[in-house]
N, C-alpha and C positions, 0 to 999 in steps of 0.2 A: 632585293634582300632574300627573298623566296627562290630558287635556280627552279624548283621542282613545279612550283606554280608558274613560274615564266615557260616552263614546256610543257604546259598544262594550256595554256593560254593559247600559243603557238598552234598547238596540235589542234583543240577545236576549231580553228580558223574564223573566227566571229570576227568581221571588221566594223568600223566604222569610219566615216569621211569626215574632216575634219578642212577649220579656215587656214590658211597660214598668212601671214604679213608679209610686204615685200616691200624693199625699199629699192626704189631708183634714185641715185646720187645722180650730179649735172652731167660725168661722163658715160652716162646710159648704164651703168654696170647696176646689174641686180644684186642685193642684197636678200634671202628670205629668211623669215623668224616666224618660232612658234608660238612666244607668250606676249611677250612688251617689247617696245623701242623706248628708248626714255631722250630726250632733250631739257640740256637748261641744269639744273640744281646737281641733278642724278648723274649727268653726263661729265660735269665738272668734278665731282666725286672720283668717279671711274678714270677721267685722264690723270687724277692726282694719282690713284694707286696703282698705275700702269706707270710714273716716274717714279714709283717709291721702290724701296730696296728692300729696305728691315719698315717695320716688320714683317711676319709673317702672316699667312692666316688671317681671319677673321681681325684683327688687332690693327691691320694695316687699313681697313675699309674704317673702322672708327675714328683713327687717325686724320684719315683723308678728312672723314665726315664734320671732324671740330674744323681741321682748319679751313676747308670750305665757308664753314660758318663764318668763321672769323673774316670773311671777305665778301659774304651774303650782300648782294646786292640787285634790284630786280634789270632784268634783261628783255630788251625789246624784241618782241616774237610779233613775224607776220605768220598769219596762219590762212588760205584757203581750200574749205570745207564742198567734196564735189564738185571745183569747180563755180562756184556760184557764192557762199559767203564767205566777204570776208572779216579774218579777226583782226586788228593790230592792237597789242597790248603790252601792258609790261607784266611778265610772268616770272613766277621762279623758274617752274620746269611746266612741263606739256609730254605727258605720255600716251602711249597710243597705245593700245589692249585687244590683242587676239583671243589673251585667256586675263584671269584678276587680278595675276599677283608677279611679282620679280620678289629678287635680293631676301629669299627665304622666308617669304609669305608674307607680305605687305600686298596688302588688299588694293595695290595704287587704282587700279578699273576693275571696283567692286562688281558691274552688270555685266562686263564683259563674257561674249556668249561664242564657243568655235564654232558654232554649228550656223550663225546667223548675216553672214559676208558681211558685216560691220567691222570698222575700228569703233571700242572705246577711248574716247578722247578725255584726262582728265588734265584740268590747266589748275594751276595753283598761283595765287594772287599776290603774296607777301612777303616785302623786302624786310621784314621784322623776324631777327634773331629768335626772340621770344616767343613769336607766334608761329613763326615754324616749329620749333621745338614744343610745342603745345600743341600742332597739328600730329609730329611726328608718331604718336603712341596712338592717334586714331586711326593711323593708314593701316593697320595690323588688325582690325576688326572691318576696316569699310566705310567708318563712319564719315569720315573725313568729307568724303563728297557732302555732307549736309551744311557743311560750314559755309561762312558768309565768303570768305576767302578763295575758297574752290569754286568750278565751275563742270563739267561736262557737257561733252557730245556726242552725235554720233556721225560716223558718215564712212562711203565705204572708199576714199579718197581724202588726203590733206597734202598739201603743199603748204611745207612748213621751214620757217627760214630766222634766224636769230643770227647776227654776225659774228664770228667768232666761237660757237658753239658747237659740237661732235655730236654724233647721234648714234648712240649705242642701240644694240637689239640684244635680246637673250642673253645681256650681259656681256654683250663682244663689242670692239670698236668696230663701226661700219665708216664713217667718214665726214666731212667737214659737211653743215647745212651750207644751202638748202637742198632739201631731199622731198620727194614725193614718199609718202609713205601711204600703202594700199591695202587694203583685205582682199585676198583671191579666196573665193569660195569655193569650199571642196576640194584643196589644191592637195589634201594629203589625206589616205587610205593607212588608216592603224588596226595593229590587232588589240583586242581588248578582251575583258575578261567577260563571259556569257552572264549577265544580271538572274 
């Protein structure tokens, strides 16, 4: 919003290295992301408003978001963590966090840290209409993760598979699970403003 601060910025040359995500789908192709991958709830949302037409804007994601609900049902997610644990569960959604937040600040992987070669993993437990929508206003603070319903992990590798499921990054379609999804540490040099 600033042009004269962004060439302010530029011109000190202060960097910093930062994590990024990388998804590998089943035909080796890489995917990379700098905030979230979402699977499950979030992803179902996203292919409804990539069929919608009208509306527009912000109005179209809401839309998506009721009639999703209206079809809320929980979804069998395998998930292996490095290699070594596994989850099988029935989940709404399962996102995976480079930095905290998607879909204009919803805190989904409140600890999520770029500088630390981790994914945050946050799984969400509930086929209940109601108790989503009573999760929904905590995910916009963080708190969410304290709930009996939620869960977290961490780890710097998942292989994560739900049949019938997409798995968005940064808010793009990336491709049908299952997907290996990774934290590459240091994969990305930004400039940043001198503290």
């Amino acid at each position: 919003a600033d042009p004269a601060a962004a060439v302010d910025v530029i011109a000190a040359g202060h960097t910093e290295t930062v994590d990024l995500g990388r998804i590998r789908g089943t035909d080796g192709g890489d995917t990379w992301f700098g905030t979230v991958a979402a699977t499950g709830f979030d992803s179902l949302v996203s292919d409804r408003v990539n069929r919608m037409r009208w509306p527009h804007g912000r109005m179209r994601y809401n839309l998506a978001i009721l009639a999703e609900l209206s079809q809320l049902r929980p979804l069998p997610f395998r998930l292996v963590f490095d290699g070594e644990r596994e989850v099988v569960a029935d989940l709404t959604l399962a996102a995976f966090g480079i930095t905290r937040s998607y879909g204009g600040g919803m805190l989904i992987c409140p600890g999520a840290d770029p500088y630390d070669g981790l994914l945050d993993i946050t799984m969400v437990r509930t086929g209940s209409r109601t108790k989503l929508i009573r999760l929904f206003p905590t995910v916009f603070k963080g708190t969410h993760i304290g709930l009996d319903e939620v869960s977290t992990a961490r780890a710097r590798t998942v292989v994560v598979d739900s049949p019938g499921i997409n798995a968005y990054a940064d808010g793009d379609y990336v491709g049908p699970l299952p997907v290996e999804i990774s934290a590459e540490p240091g994969a990305l040099r930004i400039l940043v403003p001198t503290v």
